[in-house]
N, CA, C and O atoms as a GROMACS GRO file, in nm:
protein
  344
    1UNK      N    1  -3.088  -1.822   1.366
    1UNK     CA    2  -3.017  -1.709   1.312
    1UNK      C    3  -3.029  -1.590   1.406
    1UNK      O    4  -3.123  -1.574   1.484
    2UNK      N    5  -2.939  -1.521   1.394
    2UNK     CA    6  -2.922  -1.381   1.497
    2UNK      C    7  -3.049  -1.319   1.473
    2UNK      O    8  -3.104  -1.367   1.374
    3UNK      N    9  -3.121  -1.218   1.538
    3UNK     CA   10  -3.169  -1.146   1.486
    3UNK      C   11  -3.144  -0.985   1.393
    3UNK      O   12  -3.223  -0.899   1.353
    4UNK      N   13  -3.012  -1.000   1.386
    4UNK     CA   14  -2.951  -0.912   1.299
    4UNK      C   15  -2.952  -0.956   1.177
    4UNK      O   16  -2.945  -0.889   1.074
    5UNK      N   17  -2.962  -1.066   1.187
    5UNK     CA   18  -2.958  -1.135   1.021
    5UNK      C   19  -3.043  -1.154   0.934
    5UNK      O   20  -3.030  -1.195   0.818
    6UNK      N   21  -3.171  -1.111   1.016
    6UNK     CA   22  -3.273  -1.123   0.965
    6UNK      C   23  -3.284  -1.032   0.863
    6UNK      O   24  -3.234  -0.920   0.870
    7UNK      N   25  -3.358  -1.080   0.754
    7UNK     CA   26  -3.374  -0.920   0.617
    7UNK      C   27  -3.560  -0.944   0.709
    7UNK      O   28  -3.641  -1.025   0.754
    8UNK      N   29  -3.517  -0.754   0.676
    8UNK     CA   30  -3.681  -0.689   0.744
    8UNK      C   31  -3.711  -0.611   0.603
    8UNK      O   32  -3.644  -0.522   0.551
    9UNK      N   33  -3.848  -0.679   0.552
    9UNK     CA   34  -3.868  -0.567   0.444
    9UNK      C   35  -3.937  -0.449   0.492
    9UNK      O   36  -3.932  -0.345   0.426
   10UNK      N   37  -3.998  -0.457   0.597
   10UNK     CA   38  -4.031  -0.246   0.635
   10UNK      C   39  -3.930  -0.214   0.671
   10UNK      O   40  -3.937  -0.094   0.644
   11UNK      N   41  -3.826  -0.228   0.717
   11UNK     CA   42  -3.674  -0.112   0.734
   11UNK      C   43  -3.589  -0.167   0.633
   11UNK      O   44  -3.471  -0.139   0.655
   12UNK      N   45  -3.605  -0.227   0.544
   12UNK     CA   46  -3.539  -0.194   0.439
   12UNK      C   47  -3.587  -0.101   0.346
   12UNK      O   48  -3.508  -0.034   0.279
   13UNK      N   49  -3.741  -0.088   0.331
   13UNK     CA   50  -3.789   0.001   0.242
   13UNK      C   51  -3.829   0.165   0.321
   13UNK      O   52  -3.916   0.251   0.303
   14UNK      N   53  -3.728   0.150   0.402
   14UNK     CA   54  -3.702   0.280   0.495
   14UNK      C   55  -3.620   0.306   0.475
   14UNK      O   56  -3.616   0.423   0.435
   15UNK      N   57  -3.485   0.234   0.483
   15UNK     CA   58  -3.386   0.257   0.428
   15UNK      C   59  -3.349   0.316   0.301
   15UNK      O   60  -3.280   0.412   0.267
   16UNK      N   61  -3.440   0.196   0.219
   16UNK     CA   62  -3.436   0.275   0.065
   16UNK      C   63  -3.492   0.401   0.050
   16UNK      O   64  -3.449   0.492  -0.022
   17UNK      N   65  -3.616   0.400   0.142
   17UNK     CA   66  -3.681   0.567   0.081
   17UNK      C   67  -3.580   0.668   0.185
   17UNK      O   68  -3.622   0.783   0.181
   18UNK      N   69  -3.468   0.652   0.269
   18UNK     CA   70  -3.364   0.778   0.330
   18UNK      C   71  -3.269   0.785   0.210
   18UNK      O   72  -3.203   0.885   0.181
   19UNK      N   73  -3.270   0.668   0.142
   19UNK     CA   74  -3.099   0.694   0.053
   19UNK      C   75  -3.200   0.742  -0.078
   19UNK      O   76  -3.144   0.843  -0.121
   20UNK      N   77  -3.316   0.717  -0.158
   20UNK     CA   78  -3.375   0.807  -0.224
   20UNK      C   79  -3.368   0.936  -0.215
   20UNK      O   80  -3.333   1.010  -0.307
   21UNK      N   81  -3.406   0.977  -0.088
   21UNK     CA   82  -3.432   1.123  -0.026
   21UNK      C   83  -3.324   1.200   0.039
   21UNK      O   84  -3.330   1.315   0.083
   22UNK      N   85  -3.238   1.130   0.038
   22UNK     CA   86  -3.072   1.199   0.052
   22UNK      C   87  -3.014   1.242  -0.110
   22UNK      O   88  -2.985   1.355  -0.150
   23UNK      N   89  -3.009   1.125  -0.180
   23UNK     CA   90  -2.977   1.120  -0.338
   23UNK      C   91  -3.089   1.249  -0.373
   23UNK      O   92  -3.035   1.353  -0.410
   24UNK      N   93  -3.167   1.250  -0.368
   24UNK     CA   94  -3.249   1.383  -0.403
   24UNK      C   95  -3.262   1.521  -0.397
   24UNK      O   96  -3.293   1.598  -0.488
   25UNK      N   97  -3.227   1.553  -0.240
   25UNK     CA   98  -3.173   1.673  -0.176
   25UNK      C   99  -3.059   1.673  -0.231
   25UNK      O  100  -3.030   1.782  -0.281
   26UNK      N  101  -2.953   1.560  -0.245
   26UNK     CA  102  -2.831   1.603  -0.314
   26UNK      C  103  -2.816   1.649  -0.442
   26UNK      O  104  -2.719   1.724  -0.434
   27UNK      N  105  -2.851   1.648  -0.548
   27UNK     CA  106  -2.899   1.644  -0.641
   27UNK      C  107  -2.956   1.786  -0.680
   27UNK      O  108  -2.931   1.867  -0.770
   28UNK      N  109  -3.045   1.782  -0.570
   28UNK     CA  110  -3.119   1.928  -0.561
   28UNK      C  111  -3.004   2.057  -0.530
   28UNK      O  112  -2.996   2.160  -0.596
   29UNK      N  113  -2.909   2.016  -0.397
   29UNK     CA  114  -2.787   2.114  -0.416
   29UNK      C  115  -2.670   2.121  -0.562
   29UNK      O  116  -2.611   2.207  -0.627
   30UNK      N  117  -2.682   2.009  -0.560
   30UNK     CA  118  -2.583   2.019  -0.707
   30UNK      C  119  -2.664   2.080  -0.832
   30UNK      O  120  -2.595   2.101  -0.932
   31UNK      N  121  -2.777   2.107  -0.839
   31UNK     CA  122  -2.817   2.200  -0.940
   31UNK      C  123  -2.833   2.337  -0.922
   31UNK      O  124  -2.832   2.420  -1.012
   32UNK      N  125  -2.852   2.366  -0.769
   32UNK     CA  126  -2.868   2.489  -0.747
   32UNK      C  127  -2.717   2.549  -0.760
   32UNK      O  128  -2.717   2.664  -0.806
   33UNK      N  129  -2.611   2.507  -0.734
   33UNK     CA  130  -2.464   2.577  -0.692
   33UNK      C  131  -2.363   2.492  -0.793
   33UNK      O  132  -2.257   2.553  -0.807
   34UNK      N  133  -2.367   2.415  -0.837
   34UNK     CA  134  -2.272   2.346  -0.943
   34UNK      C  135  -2.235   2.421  -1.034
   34UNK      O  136  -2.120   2.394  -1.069
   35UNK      N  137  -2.300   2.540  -1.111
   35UNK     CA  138  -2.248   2.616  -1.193
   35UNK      C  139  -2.159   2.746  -1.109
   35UNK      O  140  -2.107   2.845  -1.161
   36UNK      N  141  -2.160   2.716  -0.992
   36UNK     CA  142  -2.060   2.834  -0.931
   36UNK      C  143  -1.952   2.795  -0.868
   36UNK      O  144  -1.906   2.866  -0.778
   37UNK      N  145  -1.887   2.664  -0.910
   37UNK     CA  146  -1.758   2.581  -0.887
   37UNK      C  147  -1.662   2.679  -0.891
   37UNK      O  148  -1.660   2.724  -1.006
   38UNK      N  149  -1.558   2.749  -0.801
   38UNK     CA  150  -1.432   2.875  -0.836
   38UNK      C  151  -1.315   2.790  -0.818
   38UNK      O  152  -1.198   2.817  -0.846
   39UNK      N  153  -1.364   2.683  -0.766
   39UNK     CA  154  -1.152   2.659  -0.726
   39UNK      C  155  -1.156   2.484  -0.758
   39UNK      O  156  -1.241   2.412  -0.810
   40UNK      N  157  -1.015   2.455  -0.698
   40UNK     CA  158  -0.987   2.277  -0.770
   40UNK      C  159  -1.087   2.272  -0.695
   40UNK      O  160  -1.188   2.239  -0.758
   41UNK      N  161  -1.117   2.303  -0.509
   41UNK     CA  162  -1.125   2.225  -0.401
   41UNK      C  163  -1.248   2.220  -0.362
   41UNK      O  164  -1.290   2.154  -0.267
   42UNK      N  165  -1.342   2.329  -0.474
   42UNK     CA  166  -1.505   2.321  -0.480
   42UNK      C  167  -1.541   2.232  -0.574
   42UNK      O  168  -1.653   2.181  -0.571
   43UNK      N  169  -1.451   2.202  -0.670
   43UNK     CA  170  -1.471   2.080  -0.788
   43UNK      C  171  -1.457   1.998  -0.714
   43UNK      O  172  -1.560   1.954  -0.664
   44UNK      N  173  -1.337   1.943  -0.673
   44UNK     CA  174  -1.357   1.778  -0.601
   44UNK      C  175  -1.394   1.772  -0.446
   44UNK      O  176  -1.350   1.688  -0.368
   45UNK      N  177  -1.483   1.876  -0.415
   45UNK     CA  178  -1.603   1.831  -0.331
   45UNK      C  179  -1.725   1.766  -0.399
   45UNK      O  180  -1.790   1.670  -0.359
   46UNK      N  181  -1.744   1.851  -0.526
   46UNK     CA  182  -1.881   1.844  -0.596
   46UNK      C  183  -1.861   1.719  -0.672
   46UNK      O  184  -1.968   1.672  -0.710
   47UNK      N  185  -1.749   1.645  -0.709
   47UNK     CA  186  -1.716   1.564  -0.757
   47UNK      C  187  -1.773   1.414  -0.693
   47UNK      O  188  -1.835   1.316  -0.736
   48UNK      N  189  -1.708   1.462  -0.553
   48UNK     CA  190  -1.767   1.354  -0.433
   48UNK      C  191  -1.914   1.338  -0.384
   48UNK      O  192  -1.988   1.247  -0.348
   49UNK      N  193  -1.917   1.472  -0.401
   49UNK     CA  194  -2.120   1.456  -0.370
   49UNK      C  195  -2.206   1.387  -0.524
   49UNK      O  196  -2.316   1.338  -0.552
   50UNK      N  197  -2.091   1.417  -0.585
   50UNK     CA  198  -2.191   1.361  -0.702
   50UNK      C  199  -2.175   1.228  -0.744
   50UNK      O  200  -2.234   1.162  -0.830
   51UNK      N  201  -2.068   1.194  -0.653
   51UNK     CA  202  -2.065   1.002  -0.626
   51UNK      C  203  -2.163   0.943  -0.574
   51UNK      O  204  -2.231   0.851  -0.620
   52UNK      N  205  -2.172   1.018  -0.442
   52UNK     CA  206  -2.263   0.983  -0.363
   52UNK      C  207  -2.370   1.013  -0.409
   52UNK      O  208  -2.422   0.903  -0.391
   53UNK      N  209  -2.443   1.068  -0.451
   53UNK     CA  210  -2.531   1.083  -0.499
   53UNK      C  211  -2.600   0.960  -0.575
   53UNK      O  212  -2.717   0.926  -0.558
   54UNK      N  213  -2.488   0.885  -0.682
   54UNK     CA  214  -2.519   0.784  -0.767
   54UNK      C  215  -2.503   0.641  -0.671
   54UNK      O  216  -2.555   0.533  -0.697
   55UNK      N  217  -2.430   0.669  -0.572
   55UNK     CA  218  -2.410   0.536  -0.517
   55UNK      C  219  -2.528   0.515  -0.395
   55UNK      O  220  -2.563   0.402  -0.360
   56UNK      N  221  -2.589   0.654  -0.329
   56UNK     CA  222  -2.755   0.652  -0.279
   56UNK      C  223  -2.862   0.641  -0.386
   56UNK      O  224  -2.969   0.657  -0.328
   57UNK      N  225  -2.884   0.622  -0.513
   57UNK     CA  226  -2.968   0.594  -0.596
   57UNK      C  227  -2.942   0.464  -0.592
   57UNK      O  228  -3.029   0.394  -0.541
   58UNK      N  229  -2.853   0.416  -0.629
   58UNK     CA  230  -2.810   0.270  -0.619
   58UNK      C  231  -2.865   0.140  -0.471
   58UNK      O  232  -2.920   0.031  -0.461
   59UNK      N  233  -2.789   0.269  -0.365
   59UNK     CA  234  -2.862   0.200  -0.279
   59UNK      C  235  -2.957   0.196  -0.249
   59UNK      O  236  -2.981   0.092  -0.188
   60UNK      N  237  -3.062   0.283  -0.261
   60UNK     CA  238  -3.180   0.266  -0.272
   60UNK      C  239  -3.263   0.194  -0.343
   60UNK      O  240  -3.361   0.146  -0.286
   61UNK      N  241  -3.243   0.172  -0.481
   61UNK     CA  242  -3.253   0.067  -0.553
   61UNK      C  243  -3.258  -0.114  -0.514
   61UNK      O  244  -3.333  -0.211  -0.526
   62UNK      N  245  -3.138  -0.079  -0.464
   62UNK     CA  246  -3.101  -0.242  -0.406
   62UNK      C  247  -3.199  -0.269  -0.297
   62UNK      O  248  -3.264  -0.372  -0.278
   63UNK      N  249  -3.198  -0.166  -0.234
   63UNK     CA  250  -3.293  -0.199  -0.072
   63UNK      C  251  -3.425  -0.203  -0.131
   63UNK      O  252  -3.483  -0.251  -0.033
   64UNK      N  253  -3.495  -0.192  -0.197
   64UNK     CA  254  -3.598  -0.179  -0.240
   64UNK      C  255  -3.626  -0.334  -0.326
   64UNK      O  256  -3.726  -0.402  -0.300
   65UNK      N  257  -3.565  -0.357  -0.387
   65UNK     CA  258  -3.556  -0.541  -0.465
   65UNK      C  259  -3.542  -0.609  -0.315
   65UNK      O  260  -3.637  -0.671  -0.268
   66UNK      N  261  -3.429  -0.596  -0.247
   66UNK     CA  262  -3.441  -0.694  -0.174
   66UNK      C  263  -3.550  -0.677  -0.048
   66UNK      O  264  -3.619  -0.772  -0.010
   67UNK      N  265  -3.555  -0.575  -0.002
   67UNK     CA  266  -3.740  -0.564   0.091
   67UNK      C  267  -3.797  -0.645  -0.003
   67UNK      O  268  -3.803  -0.765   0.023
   68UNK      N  269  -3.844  -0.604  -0.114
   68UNK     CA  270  -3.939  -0.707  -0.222
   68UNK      C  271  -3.938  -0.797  -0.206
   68UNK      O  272  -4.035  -0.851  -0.152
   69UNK      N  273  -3.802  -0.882  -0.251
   69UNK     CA  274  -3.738  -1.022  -0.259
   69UNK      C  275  -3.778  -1.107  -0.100
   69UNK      O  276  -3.826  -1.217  -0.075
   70UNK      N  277  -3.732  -0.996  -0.015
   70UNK     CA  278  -3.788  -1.051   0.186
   70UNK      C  279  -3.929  -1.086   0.144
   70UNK      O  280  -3.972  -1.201   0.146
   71UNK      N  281  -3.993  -0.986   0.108
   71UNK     CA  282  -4.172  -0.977   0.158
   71UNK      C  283  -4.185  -1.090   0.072
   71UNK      O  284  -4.200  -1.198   0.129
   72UNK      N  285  -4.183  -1.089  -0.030
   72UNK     CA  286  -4.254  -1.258  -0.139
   72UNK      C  287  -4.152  -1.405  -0.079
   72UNK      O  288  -4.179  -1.524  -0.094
   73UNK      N  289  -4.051  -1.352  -0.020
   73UNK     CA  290  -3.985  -1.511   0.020
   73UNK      C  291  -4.083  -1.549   0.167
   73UNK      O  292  -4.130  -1.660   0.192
   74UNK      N  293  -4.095  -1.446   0.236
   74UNK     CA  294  -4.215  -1.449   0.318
   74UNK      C  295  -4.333  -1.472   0.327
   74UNK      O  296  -4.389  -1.506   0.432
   75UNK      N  297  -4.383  -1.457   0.228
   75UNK     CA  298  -4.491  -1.506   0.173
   75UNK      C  299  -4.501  -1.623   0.152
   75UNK      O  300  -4.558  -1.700   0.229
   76UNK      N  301  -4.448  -1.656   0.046
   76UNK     CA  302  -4.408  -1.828   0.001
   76UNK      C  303  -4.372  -1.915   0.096
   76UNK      O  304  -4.386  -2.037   0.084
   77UNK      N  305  -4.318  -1.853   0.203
   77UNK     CA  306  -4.237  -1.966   0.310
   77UNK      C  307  -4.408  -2.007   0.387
   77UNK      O  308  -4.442  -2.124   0.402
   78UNK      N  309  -4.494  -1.896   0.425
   78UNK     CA  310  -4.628  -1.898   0.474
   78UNK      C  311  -4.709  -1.984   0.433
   78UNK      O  312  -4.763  -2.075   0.496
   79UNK      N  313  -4.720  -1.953   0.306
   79UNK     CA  314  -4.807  -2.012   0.188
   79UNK      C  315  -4.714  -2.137   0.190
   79UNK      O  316  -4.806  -2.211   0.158
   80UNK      N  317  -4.620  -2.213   0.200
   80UNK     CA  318  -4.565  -2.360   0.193
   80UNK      C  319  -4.625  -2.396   0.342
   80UNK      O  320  -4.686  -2.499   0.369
   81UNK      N  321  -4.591  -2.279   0.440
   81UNK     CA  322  -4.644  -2.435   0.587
   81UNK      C  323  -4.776  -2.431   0.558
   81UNK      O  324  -4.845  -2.533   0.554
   82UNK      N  325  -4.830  -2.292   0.531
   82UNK     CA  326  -4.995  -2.350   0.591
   82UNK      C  327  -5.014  -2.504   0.493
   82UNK      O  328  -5.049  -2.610   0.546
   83UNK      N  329  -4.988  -2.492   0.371
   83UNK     CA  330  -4.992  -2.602   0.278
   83UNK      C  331  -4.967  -2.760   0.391
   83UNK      O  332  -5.036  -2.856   0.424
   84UNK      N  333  -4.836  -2.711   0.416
   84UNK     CA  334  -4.765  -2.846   0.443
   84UNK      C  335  -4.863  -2.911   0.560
   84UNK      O  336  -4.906  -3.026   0.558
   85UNK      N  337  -4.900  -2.778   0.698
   85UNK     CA  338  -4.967  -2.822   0.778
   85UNK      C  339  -5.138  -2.880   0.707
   85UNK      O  340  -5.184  -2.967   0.782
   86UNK      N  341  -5.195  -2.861   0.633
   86UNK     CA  342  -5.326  -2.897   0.589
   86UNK      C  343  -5.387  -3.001   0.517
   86UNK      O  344  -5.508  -3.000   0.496
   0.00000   0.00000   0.00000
């Protein structure tokens, strides 16, 4: 397999903790300035950040199961050779 293809669970759970910590700071602006929306074109900015917002929780989420899902299939694959070899 490529080595692109590989799932890495430490940069995935890097990944997950940037899209946490983006989703957060975002979050953090949309409470500070969301109540001072004046026009359509400050609404459907805030509209869009507040997509993103839910779709970096999300991804963070996901990257975080599957780092998991890497590290224990990794494990198990370990834990089967040493077995197999012994």
């Amino acid at each position: 397999m490529r080595p692109e293809v590989h799932l890495r669970p430490d940069r995935l759970l890097v990944h997950a903790g940037v899209a946490d910590g983006l989703s957060e700071a975002l979050q953090e602006v949309l409470r500070g300035h969301g109540r001072f929306v004046a026009d359509e074109e400050l609404d459907r900015l805030h509209t869009a950040v507040r997509r993103a917002v839910r779709e970096l929780g999300e991804l963070g989420a996901a990257l975080t199961t599957a780092a998991v899902s890497a590290d224990r299939a990794d494990t198990d694959a370990s834990l089967a050779i040493r077995r197999a070899l012994s």
